[in-house]
C-alpha positions in Angstrom: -50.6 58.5 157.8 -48.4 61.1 158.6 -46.7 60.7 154.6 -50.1 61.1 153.4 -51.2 64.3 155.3 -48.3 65.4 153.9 -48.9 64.9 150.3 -52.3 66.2 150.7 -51.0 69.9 152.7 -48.4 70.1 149.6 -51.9 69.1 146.8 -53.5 71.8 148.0 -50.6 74.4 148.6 -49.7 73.9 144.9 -53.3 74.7 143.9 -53.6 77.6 146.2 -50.4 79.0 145.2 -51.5 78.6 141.2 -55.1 80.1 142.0 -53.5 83.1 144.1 -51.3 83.5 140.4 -54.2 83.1 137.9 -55.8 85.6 140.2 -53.1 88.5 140.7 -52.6 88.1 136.9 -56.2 89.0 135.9 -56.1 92.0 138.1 -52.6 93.3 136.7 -54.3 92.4 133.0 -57.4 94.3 133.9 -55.6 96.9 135.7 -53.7 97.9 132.3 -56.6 97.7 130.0 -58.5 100.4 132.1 -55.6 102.7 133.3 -54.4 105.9 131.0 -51.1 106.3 133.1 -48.2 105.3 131.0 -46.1 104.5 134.2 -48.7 102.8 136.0 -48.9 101.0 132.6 -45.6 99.6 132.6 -45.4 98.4 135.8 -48.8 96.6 135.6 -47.3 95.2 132.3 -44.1 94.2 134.4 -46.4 92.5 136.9 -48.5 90.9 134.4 -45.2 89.1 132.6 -43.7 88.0 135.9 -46.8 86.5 137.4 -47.3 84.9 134.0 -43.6 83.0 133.8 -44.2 82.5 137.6 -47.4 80.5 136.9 -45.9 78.8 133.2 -43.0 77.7 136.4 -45.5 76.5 139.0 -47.2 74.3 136.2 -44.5 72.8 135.0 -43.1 72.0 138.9 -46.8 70.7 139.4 -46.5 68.3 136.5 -43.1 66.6 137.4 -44.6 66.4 141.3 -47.3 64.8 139.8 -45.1 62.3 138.2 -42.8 61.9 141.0 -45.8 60.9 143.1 -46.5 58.5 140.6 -43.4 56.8 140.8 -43.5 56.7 145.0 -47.3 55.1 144.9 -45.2 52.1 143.0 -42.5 52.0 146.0 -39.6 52.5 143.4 -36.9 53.1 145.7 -33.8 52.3 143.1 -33.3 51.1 139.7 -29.8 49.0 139.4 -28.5 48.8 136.3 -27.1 45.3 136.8 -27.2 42.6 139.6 -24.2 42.6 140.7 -23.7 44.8 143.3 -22.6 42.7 146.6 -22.6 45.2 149.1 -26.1 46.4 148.5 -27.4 42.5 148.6 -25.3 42.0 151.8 -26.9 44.8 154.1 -30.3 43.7 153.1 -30.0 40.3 153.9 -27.9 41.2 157.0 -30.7 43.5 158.2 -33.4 40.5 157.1 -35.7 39.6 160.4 -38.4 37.8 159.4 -38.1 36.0 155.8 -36.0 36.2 152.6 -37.9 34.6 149.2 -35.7 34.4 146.1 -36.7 33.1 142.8 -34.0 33.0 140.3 -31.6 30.8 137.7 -29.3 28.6 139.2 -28.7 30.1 143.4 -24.8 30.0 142.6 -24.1 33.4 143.1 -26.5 34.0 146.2 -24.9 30.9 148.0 -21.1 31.9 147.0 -21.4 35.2 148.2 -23.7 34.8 151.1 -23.5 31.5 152.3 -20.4 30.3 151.8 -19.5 26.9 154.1 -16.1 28.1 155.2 -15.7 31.7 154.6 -17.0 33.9 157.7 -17.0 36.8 155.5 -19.5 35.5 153.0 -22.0 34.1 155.6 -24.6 36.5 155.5 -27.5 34.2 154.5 -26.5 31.6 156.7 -26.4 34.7 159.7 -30.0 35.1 158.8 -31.1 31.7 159.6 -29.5 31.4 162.5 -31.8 34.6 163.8 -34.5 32.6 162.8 -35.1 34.0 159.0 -37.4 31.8 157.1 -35.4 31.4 153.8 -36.8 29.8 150.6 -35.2 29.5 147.5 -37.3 28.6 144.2 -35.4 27.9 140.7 -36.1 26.2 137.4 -35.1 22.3 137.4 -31.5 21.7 135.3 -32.9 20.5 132.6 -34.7 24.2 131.1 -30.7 25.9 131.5 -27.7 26.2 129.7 -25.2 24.3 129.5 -23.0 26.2 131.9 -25.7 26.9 133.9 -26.6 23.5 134.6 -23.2 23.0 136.1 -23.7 25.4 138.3 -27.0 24.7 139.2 -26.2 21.2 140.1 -23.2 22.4 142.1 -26.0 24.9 143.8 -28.2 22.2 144.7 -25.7 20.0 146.8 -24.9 23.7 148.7 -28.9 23.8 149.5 -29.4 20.5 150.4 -26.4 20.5 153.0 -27.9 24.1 154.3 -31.2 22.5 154.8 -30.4 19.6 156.7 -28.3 21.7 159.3 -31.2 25.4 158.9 -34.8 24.0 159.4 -35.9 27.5 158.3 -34.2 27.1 154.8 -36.0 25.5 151.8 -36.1 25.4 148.2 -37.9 23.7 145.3 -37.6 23.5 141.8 -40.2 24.5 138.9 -40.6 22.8 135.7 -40.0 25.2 133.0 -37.7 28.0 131.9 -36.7 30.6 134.0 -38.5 34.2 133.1 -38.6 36.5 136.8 -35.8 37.1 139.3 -37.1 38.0 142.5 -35.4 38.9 146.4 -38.1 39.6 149.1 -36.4 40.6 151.7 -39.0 40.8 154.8 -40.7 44.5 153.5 -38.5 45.5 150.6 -38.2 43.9 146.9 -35.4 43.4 144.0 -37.4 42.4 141.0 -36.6 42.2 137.2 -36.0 39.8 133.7 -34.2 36.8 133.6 -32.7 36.6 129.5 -31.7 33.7 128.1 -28.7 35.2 126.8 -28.0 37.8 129.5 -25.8 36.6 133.1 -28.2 37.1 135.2 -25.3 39.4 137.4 -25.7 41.8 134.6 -29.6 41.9 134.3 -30.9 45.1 136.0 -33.5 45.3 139.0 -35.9 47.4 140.6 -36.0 47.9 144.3 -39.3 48.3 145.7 -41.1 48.1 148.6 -42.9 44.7 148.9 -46.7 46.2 149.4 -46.4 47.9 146.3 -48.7 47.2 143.1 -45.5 46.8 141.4 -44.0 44.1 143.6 -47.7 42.2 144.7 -47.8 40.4 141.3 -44.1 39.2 141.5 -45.3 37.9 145.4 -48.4 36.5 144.3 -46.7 34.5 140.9 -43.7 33.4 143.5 -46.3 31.5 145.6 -48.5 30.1 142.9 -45.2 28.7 141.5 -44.0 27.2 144.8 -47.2 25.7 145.4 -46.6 23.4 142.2 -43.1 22.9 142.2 -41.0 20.1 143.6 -38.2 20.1 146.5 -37.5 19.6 150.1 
């Protein structure tokens, strides 16, 4: 409420501000056309020019506020340029309360560095779901990836299988075709982007939104329509 009061203050202070400008610069103009003094001349003229470049400046600051606003009414909040940024995974997921959605390729990566079975320092996920985070993981089946992928994959599934028999909050299933959206949820923020064929998915960029965002609400609403018909524990 509080953001939105003060976008509508700053709406109307721009247009106050470029009415006062439009104004001033009318009387300056009209001021000049009707006075004789050549002194009074050139400083209306002086007035006149400044007001004019400070109005051309005002428009111009008014156009990129509009499209910054733009850009905040889709929750953008970063753009990574790939994937593989640990840190900035880690603090999300260790400040996770309520639930964690991924939909991915293969898991591998997610599990190595954040639920690892023997490494304390990798154990992030696993942290989660002992706070009670609801965790579920949804990826293609093995037989729509790579070669190498597969391998991991399979290697990915054993690792969820023995976290769901020990976490009862942790789930995953398995769709049956290719691979096309990555998506993290979570609890109130998003990392969405592509999955390419050809393209690790480490070194695919994201976009970090917030998860009520128009942006994000069609990567939530395809993530449950595909874990409605997919197949897993």
């Amino acid at each position: 409420m509080q953001n939105q009061f003060t976008r509508v203050i700053r709406v109307r202070l721009y247009r106050i501000v470029i009415a006062v400008l439009f104004i001033l610069m009318g009387v300056c103009v009209i001021a000049y056309l009707e006075t004789k003094a050549p002194k009074i001349e050139a400083i209306l003229a002086g007035l006149a020019t400044g007001l004019f470049i400070a109005l051309i400046q005002y428009l111009l600051d008014w156009n990129e506020h509009v499209e910054i606003e733009t850009i905040k009414k889709l929750g953008i909040r970063r753009v990574l340029a790939h994937r593989d940024e640990r840190p900035y995974y880690q603090r999300l997921i260790g400040g996770s309360q309520r639930e964690i959605l991924v939909l991915g390729n293969t898991a591998s990566r997610l599990l190595e560095d954040f639920a690892h079975p023997e490494r304390t320092d990798s154990a992030t996920l696993l942290e989660a779901l002992g706070r009670g985070v609801k965790v579920r993981l949804l990826l293609p089946k093995p037989a729509y990836l790579s070669t190498e992928d597969r391998a991991r994959a399979t290697e990915a599934a054993r690792r969820m299988a023995e976290i769901a028999q020990k976490s009862p909050g942790f789930s995953f299933r398995f769709f049956d075709h290719a691979p096309a959206h990555s998506l993290m949820r979570i609890d109130d923020e998003c990392l969405v982007g592509p999955i390419f064929a050809r393209v690790k998915s480490k070194d695919s960029p994201a976009i970090h939104v917030d998860a009520e965002s128009p942006f994000a609400v069609e990567y939530l609403k395809y993530f449950e329509e595909e874990w409605n018909g997919a197949e897993g524990s």
